[in-house]
N, C-alpha and C positions, 0 to 999 in steps of 0.2 A: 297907555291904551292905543295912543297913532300907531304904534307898532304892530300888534295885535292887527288892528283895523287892515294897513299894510300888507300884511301875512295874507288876510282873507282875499284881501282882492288881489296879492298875485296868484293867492289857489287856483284862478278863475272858477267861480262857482257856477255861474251859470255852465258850466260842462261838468257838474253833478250827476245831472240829469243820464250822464254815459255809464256810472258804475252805479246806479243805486237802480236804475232798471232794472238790469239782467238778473242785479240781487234778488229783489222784490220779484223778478218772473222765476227763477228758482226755487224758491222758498212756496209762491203758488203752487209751482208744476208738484211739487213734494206734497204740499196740502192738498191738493186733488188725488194723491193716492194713500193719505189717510194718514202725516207724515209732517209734522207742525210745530215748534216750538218756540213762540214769542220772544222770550229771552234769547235766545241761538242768532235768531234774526234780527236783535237789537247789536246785540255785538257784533254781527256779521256787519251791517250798515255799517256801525263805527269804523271799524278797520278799514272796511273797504273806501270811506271818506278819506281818512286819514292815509292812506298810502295816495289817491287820486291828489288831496291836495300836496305830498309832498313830490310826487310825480311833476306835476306842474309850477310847485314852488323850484325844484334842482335845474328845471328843462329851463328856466327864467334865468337862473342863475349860468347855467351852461353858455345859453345861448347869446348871454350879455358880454360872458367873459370870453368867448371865442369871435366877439366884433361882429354874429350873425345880423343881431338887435344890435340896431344902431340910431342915430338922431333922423327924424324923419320916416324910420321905418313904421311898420303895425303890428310886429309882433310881439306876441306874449301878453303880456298883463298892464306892460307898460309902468310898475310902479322903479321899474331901473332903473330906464330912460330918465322918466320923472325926476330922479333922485329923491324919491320920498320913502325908498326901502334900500339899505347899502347892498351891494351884494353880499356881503358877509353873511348879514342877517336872511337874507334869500337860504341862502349855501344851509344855513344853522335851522330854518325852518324847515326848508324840505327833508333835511338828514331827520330833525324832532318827529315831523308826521311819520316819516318811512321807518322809521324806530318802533313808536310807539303803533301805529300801526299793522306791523311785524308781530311786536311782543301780541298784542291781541291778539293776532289769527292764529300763533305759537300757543295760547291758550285754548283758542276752539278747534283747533286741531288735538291738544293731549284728550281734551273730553271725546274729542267725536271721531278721532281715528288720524294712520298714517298718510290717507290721501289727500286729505286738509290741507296738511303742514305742507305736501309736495306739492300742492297747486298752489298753496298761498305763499311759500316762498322762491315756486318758480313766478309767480305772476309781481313778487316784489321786484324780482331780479330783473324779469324781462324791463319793468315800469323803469328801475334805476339806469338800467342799460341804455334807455330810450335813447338819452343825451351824455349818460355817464361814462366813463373808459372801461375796460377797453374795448367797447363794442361800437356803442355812439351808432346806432341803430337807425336816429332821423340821418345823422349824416353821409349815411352808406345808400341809403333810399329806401330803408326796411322798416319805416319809422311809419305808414301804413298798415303793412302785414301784421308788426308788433301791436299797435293797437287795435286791429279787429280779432287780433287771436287772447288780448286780454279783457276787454271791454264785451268782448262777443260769449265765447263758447268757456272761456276759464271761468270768469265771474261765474256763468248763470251755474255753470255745472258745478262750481267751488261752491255753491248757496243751495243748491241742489243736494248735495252730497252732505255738507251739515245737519240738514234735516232729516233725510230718509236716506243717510248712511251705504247706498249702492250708485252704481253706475247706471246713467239713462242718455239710451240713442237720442229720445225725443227731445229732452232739454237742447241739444249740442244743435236741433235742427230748429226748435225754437229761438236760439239765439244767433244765426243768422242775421233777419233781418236790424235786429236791436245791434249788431256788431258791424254790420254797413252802415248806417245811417249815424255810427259812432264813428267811422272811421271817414265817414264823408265831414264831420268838424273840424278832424286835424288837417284831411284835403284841403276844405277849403281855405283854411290858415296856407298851406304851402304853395299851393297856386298861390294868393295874394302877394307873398314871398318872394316870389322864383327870382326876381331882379334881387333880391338883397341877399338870398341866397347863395347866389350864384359870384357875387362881388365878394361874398366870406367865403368861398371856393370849398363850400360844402355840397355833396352832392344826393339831392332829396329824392324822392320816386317824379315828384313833379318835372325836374328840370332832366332828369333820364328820359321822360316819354315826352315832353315838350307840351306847349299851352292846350293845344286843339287837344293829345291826345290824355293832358289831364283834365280835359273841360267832360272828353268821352266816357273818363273813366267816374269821374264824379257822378255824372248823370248816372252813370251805370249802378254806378252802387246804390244811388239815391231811389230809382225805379226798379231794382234789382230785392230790393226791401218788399216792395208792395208785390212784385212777384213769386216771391217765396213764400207770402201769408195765402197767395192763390192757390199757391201749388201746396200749401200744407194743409190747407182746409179741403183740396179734392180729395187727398190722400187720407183725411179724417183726422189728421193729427189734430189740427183747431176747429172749433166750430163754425157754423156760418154764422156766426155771431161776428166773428173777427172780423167779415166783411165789413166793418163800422171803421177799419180801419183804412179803408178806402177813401173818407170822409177828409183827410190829412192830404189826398192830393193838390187842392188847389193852390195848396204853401209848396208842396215841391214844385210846381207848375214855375211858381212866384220865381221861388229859387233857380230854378234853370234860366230863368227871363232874366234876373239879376245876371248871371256868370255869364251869358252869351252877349247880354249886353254893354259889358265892362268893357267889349272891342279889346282884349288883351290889356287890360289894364289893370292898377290897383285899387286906386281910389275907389270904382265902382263898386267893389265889393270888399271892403273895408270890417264890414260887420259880416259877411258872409259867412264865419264860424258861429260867432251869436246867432244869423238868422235858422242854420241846419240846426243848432240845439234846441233852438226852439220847435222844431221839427221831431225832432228826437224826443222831445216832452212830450207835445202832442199825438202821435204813432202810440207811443208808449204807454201810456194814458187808454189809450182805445183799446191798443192790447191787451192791458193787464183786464180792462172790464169786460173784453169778452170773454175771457177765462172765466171769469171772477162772478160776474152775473148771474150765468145757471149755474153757479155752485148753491147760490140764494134763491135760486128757485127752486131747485131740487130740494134744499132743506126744509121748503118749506116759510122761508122769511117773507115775503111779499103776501103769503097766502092768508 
């Protein structure tokens, strides 16, 4: 069972919260046009956990075996470092999830069509590629872009397309903000990095655009989030309901006060991937229920 246990905590769970969103907001966006199927979206959850944890189970192992993660450093999951998971078993967990995770979406793809199968085994691919050969995508500095084009707009429209079986503009603009505020966790992980990255002579988006200008870019995506639920609710795609998601700033507030206050350092923000995910809950959270609300009032539930 240590093993097991091992496994979960190098998944890093607490960044769940990045693929079981945009699921959960697709599956909505579908049900508000009349377009729903419980089961679909139980298995859809599954796979998509399981390719997340094996995603970050291989990126553990990657980054152990290429001297990235090292003694002293903070990245990953730390059960490496530790020695309380070998690599081996890292390498044989993450392949098990990205497997069995595959085989599922390979199933809800033959039921629900050929654009399943292409987003769910482009979005395997791209996950493997993150740290895997021959792409090694963090190490190129693409290792950003990759996770807000998977966490973001594939997820929601992969969950989107399961249900109600067509393509939609609004989902892709929906997921957005859910796809910065995913992609401001792996930031903040590579800022805290940049010195041990930079010693593995691997070359990340962070250490390409330097501290200040990934301190700018973090923020950006971080308020770039709450910018795009203003701009979707002028333009009527959300309602003024969403505004509740405005409610979520005083923790970005928090979070930029942590990152500018680190003075260029690591220690300071140490947990500053946990603290964005926790951010990323919260947003998400507020999101989903102002969709989610007047669908209950419209029906009639509250009445």
């Amino acid at each position: 069972m240590n093993g097991v246990k091992e496994w979960i905590r190098g998944s890093r769970p607490f960044s769940f919260t990045g693929s079981v969103a945009p699921t959960l907001l697709g599956a909505l966006w579908a049900y508000r046009g009349g377009s729903f199927n419980a089961l679909l979206l139980a298995g859809t959850i599954v796979a998509i956990l399981l390719l997340h944890a094996g995603v970050n189970l291989f990126s553990d192992y990657k980054d152990f075996s290429n001297k990235v993660d090292v003694p002293g450093s903070y990245g990953s999951s730390g059960v490496l470092l530790e020695g309380t998971l070998s690599p081996q078993s890292a390498r044989r967990g993450g392949l098990i999830c990205l497997v069995a995770g595959t085989l599922i979406g390979v199933g809800i793809g033959i039921l629900q069509g050929p654009m399943v199968l292409v987003l769910g085994l482009a979005g395997a691919l791209i996950g493997y590629s993150y740290t895997g050969s021959p792409l090694k995508l963090k190490y190129r500095g693409l290792g950003a872009p990759a996770v807000f084009l998977i966490y973001g707009p594939m997820i929601a429209l992969g969950s989107y397309y399961v249900q109600a079986q067509h393509f939609s503009w609004g989902i892709l603009a929906l997921s957005i903000p859910l796809g910065l505020l995913t992609t401001c966790i792996l930031h903040s992980n590579d800022i805290r990095d940049m010195s041990y990255d930079k010693a593995a002579g691997i070359k990340t988006l962070s250490l390409g655009i330097g501290r200040q200008g990934a301190e700018l870019l973090y923020n950006g995506m971080l308020y770039g989030a709450y910018v795009a639920i203003l701009v979707m609710i002028g333009t009527r795609l959300l309602p003024v309901w969403s505004l509740v998601c405005l409610a979520s700033l005083p923790v970005a507030f928090r979070l930029t006060r942590t990152l500018t206050g680190s003075k260029g350092g690591a220690e300071g923000i140490r947990l500053l991937d946990q603290q964005s995910a926790q951010l990323h809950t919260q947003f998400s959270v507020l999101m989903l229920a102002s969709l989610w609300l007047p669908l209950l009032f419209r029906q009639g539930v509250f009445s």
